[in-house]
C-alpha positions as CSV (number, residue, x, y, z in Angstrom):
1,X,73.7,48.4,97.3
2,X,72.2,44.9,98.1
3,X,71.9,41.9,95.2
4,X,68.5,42.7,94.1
5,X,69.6,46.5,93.6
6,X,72.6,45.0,91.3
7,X,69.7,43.6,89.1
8,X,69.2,40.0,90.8
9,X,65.8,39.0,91.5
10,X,64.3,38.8,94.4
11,X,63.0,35.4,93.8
12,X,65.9,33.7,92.3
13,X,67.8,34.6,95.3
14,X,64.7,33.4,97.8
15,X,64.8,30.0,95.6
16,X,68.5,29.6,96.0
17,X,68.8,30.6,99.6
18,X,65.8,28.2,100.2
19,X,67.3,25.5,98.2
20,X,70.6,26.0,100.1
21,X,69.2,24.9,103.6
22,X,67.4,22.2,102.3
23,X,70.8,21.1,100.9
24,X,72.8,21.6,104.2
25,X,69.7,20.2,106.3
26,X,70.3,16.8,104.2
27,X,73.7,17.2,104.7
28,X,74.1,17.7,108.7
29,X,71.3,15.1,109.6
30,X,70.6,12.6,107.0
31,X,68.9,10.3,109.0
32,X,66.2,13.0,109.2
33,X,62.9,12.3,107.9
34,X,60.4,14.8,109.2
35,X,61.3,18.9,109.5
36,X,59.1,21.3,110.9
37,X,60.0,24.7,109.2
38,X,58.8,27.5,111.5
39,X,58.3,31.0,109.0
40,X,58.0,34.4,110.0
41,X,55.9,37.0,107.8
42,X,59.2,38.0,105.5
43,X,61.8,36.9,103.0
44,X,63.5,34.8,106.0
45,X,59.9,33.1,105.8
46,X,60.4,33.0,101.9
47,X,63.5,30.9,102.2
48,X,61.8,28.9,104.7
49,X,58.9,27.7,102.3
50,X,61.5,27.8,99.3
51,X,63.2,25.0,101.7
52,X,60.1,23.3,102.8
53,X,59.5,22.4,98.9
54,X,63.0,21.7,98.2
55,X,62.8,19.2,101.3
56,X,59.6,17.2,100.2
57,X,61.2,17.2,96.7
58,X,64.0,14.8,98.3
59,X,61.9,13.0,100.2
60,X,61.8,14.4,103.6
61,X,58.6,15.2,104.9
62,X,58.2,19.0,105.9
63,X,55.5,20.6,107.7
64,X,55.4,24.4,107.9
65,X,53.9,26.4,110.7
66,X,53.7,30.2,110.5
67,X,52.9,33.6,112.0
68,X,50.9,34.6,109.4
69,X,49.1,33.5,106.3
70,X,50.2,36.1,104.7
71,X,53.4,37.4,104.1
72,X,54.9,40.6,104.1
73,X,56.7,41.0,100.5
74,X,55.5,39.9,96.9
75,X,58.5,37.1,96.9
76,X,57.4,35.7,100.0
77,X,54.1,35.2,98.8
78,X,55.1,33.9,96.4
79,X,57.0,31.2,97.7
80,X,54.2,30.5,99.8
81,X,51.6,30.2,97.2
82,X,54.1,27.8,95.4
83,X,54.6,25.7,98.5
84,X,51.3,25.0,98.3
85,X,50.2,24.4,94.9
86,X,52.8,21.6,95.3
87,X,51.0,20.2,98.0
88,X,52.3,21.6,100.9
89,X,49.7,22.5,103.6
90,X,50.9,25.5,106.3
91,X,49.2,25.6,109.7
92,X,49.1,28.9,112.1
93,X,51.8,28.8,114.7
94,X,50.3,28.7,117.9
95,X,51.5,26.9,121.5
96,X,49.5,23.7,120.8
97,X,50.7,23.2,117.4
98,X,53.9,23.8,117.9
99,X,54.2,21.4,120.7
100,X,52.7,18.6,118.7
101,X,55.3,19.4,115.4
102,X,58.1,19.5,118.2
103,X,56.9,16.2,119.3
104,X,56.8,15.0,115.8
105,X,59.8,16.7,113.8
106,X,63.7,14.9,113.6
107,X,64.7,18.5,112.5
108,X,63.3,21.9,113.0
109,X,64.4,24.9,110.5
110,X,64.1,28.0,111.7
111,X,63.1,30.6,109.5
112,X,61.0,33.2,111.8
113,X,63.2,36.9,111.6
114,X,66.9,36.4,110.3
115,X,68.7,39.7,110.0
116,X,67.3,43.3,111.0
117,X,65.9,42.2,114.4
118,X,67.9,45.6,117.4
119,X,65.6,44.5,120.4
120,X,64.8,41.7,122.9
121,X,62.6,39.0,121.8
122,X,58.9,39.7,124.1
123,X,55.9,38.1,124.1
124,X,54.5,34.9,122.0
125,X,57.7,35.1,120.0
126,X,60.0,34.6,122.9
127,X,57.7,31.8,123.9
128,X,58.1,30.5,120.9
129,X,62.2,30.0,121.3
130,X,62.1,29.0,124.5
131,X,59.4,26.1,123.9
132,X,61.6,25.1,120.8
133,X,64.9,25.1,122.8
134,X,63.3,23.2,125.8
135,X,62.3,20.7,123.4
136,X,65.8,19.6,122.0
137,X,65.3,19.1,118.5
138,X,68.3,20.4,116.1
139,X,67.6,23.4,114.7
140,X,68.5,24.9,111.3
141,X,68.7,28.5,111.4
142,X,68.0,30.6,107.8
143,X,71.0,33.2,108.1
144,X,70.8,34.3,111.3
145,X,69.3,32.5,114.9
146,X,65.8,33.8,115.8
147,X,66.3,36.8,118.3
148,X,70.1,37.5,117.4
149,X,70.7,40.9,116.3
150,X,73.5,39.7,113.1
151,X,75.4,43.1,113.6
152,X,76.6,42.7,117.7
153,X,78.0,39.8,119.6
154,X,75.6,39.8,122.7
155,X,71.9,38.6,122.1
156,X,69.6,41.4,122.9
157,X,67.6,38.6,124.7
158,X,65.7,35.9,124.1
159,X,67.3,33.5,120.8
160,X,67.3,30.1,119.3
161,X,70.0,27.9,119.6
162,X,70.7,26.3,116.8
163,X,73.0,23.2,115.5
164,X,73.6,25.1,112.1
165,X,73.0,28.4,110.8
166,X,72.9,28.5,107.4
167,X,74.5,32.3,106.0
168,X,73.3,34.0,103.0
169,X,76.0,35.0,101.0
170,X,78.1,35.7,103.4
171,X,79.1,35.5,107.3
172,X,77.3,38.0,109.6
173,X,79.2,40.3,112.1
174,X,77.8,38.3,115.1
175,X,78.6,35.1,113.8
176,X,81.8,35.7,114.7
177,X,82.1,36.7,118.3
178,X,81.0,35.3,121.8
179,X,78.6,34.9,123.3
180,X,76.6,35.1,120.1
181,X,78.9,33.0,118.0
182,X,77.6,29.8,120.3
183,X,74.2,30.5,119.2
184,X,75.0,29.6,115.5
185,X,76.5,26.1,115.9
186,X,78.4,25.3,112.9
187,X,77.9,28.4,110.0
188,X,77.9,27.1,106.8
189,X,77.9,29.9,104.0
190,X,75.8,29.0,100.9
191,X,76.5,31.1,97.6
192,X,73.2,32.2,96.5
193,X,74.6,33.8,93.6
194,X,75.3,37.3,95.3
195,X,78.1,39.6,92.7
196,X,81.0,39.7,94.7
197,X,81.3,43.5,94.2
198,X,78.0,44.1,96.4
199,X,79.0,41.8,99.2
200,X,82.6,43.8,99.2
201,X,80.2,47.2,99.6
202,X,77.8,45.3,102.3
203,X,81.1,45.0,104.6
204,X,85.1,46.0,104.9
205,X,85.1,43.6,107.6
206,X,88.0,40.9,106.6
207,X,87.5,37.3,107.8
208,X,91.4,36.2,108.5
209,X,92.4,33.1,107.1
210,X,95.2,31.5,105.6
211,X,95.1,33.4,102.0
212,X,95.0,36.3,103.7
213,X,97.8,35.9,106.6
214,X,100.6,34.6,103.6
215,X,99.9,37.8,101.7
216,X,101.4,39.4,104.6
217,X,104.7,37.3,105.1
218,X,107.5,39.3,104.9
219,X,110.2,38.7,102.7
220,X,113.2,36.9,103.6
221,X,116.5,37.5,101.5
222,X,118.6,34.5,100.6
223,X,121.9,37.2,101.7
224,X,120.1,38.9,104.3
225,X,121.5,39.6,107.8
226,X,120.4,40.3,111.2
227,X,119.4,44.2,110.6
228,X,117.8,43.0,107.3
229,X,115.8,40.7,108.6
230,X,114.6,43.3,111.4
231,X,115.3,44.3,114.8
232,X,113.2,44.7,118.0
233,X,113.5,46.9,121.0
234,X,111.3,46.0,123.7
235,X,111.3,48.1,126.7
236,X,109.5,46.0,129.2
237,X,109.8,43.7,132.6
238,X,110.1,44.6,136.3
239,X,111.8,43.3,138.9
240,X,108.3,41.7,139.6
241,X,107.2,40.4,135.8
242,X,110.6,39.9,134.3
243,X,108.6,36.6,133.2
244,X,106.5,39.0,130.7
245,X,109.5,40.6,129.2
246,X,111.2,37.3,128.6
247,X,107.7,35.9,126.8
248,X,107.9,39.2,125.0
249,X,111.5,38.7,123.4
250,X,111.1,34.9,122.7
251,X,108.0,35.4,120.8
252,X,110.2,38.2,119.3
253,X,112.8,35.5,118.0
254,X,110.1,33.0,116.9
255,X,108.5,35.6,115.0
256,X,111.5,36.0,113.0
257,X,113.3,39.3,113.8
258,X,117.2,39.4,113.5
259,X,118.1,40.9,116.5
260,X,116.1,41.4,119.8
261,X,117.0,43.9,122.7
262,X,115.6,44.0,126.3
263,X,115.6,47.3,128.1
264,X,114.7,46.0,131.4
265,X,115.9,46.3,135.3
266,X,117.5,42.8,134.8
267,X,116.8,39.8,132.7
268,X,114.9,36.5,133.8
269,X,116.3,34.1,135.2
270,X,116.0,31.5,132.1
271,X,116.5,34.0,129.9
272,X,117.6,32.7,126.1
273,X,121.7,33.7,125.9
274,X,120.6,35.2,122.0
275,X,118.7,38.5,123.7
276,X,120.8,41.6,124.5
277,X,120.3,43.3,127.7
278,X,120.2,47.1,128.2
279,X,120.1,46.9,132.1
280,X,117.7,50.4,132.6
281,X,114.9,50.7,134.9
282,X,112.7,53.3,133.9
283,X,110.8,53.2,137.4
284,X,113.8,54.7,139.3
285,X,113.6,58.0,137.0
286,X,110.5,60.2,138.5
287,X,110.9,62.4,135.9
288,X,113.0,64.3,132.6
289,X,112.9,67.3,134.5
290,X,113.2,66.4,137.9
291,X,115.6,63.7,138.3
292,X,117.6,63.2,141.8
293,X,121.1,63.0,141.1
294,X,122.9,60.0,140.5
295,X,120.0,58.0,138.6
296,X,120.6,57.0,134.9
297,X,119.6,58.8,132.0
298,X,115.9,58.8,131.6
299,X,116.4,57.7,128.0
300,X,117.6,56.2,126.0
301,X,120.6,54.0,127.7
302,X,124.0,54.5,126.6
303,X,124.6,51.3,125.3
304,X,121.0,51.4,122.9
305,X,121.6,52.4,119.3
306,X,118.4,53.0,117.0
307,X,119.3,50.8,114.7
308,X,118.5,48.0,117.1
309,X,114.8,49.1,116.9
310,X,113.4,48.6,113.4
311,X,110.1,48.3,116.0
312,X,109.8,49.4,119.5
313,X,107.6,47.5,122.1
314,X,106.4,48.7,125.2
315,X,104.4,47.3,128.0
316,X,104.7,44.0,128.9
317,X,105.2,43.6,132.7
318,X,106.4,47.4,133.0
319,X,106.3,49.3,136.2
320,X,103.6,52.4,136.3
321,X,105.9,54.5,137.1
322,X,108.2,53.9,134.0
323,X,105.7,55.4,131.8
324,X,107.4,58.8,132.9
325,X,109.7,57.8,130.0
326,X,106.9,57.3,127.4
327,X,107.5,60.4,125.6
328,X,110.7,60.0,125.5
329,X,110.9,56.5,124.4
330,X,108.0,57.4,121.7
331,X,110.2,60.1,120.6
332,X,113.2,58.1,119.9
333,X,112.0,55.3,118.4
334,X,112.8,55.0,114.7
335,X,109.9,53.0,113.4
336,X,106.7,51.2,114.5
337,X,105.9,50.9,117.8
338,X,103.7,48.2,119.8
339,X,101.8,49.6,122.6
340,X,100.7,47.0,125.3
341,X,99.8,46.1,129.2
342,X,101.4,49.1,131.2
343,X,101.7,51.7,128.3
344,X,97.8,51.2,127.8
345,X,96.6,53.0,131.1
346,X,94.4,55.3,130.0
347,X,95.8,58.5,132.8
348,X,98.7,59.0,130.6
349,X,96.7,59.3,127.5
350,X,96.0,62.8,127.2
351,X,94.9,64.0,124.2
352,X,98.0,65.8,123.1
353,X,100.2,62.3,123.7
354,X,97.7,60.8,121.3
355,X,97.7,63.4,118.4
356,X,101.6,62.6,118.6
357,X,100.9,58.9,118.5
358,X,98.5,59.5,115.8
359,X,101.3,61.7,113.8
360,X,103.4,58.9,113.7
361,X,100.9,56.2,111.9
362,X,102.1,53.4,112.3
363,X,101.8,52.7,116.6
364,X,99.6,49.8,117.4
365,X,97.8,48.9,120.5
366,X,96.9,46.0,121.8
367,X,94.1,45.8,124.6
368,X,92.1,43.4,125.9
369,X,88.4,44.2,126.3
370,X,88.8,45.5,129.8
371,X,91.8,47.7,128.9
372,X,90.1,48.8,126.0
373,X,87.2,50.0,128.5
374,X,89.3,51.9,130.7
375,X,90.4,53.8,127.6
376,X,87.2,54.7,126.3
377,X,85.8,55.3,129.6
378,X,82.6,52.5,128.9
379,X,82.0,49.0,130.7
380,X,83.5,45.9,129.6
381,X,80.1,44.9,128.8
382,X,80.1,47.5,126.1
383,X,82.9,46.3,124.2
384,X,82.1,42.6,124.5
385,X,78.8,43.8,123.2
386,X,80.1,45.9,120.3
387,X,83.9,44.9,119.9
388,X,83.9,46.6,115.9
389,X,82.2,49.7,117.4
390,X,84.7,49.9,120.4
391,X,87.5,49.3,118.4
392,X,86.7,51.4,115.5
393,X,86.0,54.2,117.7
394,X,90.0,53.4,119.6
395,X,91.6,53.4,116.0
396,X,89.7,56.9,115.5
397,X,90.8,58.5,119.1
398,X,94.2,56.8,119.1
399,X,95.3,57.3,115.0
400,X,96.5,53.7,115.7
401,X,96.1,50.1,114.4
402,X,93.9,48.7,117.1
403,X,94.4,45.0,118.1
404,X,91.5,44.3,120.6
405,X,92.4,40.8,121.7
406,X,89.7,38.4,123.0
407,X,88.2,34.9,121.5
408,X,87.8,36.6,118.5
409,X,89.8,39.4,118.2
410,X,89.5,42.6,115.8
411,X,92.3,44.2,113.8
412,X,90.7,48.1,113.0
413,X,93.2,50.6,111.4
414,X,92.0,54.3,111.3
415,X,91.2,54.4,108.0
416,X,88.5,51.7,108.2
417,X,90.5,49.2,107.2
418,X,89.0,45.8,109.4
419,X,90.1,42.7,110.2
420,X,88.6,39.6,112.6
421,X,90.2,36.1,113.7
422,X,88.1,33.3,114.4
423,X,91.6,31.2,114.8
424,X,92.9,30.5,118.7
425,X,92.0,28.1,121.4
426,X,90.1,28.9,125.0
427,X,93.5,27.6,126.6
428,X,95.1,30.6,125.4
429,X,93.4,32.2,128.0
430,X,96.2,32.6,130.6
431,X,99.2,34.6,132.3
432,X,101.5,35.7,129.0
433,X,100.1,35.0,126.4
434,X,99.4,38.3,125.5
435,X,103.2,39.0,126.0
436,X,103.9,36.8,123.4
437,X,101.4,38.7,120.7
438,X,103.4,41.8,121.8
439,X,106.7,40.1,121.0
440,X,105.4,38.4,117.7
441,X,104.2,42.2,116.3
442,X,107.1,43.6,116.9
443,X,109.1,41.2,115.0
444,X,106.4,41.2,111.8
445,X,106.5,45.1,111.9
446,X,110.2,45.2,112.3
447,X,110.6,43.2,109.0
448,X,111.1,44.7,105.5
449,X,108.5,45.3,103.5
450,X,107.1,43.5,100.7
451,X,107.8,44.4,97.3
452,X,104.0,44.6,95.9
453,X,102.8,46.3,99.1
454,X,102.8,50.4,99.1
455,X,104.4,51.5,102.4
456,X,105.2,55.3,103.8
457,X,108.0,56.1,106.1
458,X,106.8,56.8,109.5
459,X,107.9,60.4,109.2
460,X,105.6,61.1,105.9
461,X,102.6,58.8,107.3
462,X,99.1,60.7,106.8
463,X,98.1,61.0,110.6
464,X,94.7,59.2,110.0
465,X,96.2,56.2,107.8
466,X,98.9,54.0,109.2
467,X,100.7,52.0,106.2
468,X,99.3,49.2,104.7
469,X,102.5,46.9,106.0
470,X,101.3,48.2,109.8
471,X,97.2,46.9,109.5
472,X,98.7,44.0,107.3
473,X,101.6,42.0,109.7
474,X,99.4,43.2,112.9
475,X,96.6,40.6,110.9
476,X,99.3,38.1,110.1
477,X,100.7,38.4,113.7
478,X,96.4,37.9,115.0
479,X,96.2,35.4,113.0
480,X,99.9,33.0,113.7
481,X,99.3,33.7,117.5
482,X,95.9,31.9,117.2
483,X,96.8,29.4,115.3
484,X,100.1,28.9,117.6
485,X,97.7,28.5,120.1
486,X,95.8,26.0,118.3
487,X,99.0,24.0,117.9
488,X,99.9,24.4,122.0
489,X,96.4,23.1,122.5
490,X,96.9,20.0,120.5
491,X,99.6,18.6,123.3
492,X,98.3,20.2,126.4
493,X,94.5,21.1,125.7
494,X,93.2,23.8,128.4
495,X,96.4,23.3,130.6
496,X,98.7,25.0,127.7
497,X,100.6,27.8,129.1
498,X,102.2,31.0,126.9
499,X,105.5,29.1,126.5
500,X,104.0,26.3,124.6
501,X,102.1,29.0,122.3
502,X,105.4,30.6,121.4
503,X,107.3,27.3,120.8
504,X,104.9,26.8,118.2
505,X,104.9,30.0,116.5
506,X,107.7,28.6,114.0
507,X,105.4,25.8,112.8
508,X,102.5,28.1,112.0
509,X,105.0,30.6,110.0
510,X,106.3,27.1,108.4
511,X,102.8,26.2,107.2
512,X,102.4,29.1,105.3
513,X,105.4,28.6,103.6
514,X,107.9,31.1,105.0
């Protein structure tokens, strides 16, 4: 149901939303004196004479050109026809006069298409951005740039890039991801008086910020002790990536869990005294059936109790071949599991290992875009295109909180449940840091639940709805990591490396107060 069906009308909204850019226009370049307002034939091209009025009321001087004299829908018109009985004077856009208000204009508002537009910009339209864009002058986009489709994260084609977009009640889905997101410039969010009830039913999609990531802080008992405060198993490491392990279980401790076990071939070098070791290297066993003699145990090692895994992560820096103990490992452990790296290749995800993944409900993966790919069996360039589709559609196959990592990165339970991060830094893009988002899950899922939170045991978990305490710490976890590496990139900018993310982590838990 949309604001006009909840009985707002349709030209209070068009004044507001008009009035709006005007207002952030004034705002972002006050020095501005002259704004060409380009408007297309419908409500976008409302706002846009809504905001050419507003503007000439404050004493900038705004000239409208537009694709048509006359618009599409009654409120449209009527904005128009109120444009000009206050004196404003619209002119037909066509390649000569657009060149001369370019020439002219401190400012240019766009207000051509905003939302609803699923195909490539063609013809005298597309001529249109590209002449606008060549020509340098800021632009102030009406809710969504010209030639943006406001509901994926690649461009079909041809758009405006604007200095500030301007969002109608709320943010749009391709506002938030790349390479979209640079077409917006700074989004500003104007309230046009919108009930909040019909933009909760016009998405599910959370934005992740800081209200939202303290709701999710565990508690932490004043008498608590190590098993209270929740353990971590991470099966993980090589003889080759022992480094990934190590990330893994410091990320682990910063994140707060009371005890941290590494079942690994050996440990790292610079390993921190405080893990425990289960020496075990799941590589050397070809098989639960067919093991030569004299290997260990396939799982679990003698020395592992259960007790030490409130959660279970697996992945990071493993060998292939050790994912012949995944169904034992899966079996065993006691409580929620992170799935990562390794234990994401898709030839040992047959559909029978993930209806028992699913049975559990409360497993969460965590790909990047190409892993996430290879297990739907698409091109990268589909999920970076559609990463809510791709990873609503994982969450689905998988019964499994999906944590498809990336510049933005999405948080999709199975149940719909939806969350996206806007919060990180393009250093974080390098070797471990997604070790360290393995490590920091486990920890947040290993801790007790909150007392105002519903949770379900993972033995009576409904196998299309993981708990709310799963979907809810794997947010908080998306959202610490990228603000951890916002921290890291404060001392070493682009050069910040996975160690300095996790060294951080305590700082962004201490800033929300835990």
């Amino acid at each position: 149901m949309g604001a006009v069906d909840a009985g707002i009308a349709g030209p209070r909204l068009m004044d507001a939303a008009g009035r709006a850019v005007a207002r952030v226009l004034r705002e972002a370049f006050p020095q501005a004196r002259r704004a060409l307002v380009l408007a297309g034939k419908g409500n976008n091209g409302g706002d846009g004479y809504v905001a050419a009025a507003a503007l000439q009321e404050g004493g900038v001087d705004a000239r409208v050109l537009e694709l048509a004299d006359e618009p599409s829908g009654d409120d449209a018109r009527g904005a128009r026809s109120a444009f000009v009985a206050a004196g404003g004077a619209p002119a037909l856009l066509t390649p000569a006069v657009l060149a001369d208000g370019l020439a002219w204009a401190d400012v240019v508002v766009d207000a051509l298409l905003g939302v609803g537009l699923d195909r490539p910009l063609t013809g005298a339209l597309a001529d249109v951005v590209r002449t606008v864009n060549d020509a340098g002058v800021p632009v102030v986009a009406v809710d969504v740039p010209t030639g943006v489709d406001a509901d994926v994260a690649v461009p079909p084609g041809p758009h405006l890039q604007a200095a500030v977009t301007v969002e109608m009640a709320g943010p749009k889905v391709a506002g938030a991801f790349h390479p979209a997101r640079g077409a917006y410039g700074e989004r500003v969010v104007a309230d046009i008086g919108t009930p909040p009830h019909v933009l909760d039913d016009a998405s599910d999609t959370l934005l992740l910020d800081e209200a939202a990531a303290r709701s999710a802080l565990p508690p932490r008992a004043v008498d608590g002790h190590k098993y209270a405060a929740g353990t971590v198993t991470i099966v993980a490491g090589s003889q080759r990536y022992l480094g990934a392990a190590e990330l893994a279980c410091r990320a682990a401790w910063r994140g707060g869990a009371g005890l941290v076990t590494l079942v690994a071939p050996a440990r790292h070098p610079s390993a921190w005294p405080e893990t425990i070791l289960e020496p075990h290297d799941l590589s050397a066993v070809a098989s639960h059936d067919a093991r030569p003699a004299g290997l260990p145990h396939l799982w679990p090692p003698a020395g592992l109790e259960r007790r030490r895994a409130g959660a279970c992560v697996i992945g990071p820096g493993l060998d292939r071949a050790g994912l012949a103990a995944l169904d034992a490992v899966l079996a065993w452990a006691p409580g929620p599991v992170v799935l990562d790296a390794t234990a994401l290749d898709p030839s040992v995800w047959t559909a029978a290992r993930r209806a028992t993944l699913a049975r559990r409900g409360n497993a969460v993966l965590t790909p990047h875009a190409g892993e996430a790919a290879r297990l739907l069996d698409v091109a990268p360039s589909a999920v970076r295109r559609d990463p809510l589709g791709s990873a609503a559609t994982l969450a689905e196959r998988f019964g499994a909180v999906v944590v498809l990592k990336g510049a933005t990165t999405v948080v999709r339970a199975p149940d719909g449940a939806e969350g996206v991060s806007l919060r990180g830094h393009p250093g974080m893009a390098s070797g471990g840091t997604g070790d360290a988002l393995a490590g920091l899950l486990g920890a947040l899922l290993a801790a007790p639940p909150r007392p105002d939170v519903s949770s379900t045991e993972p033995s009576q978990a409904s196998p299309d709805r993981p708990t709310d305490t799963t979907f809810r710490r794997s947010c908080l976890a998306v959202w610490l990591h990228g603000v951890a590496g916002e921290r890291a990139a404060a001392r070493f900018g682009n050069g910040l490396v996975a160690s300095d993310l996790v060294d951080e982590i305590p700082a962004a838990l201490h800033d929300l107060g835990w």
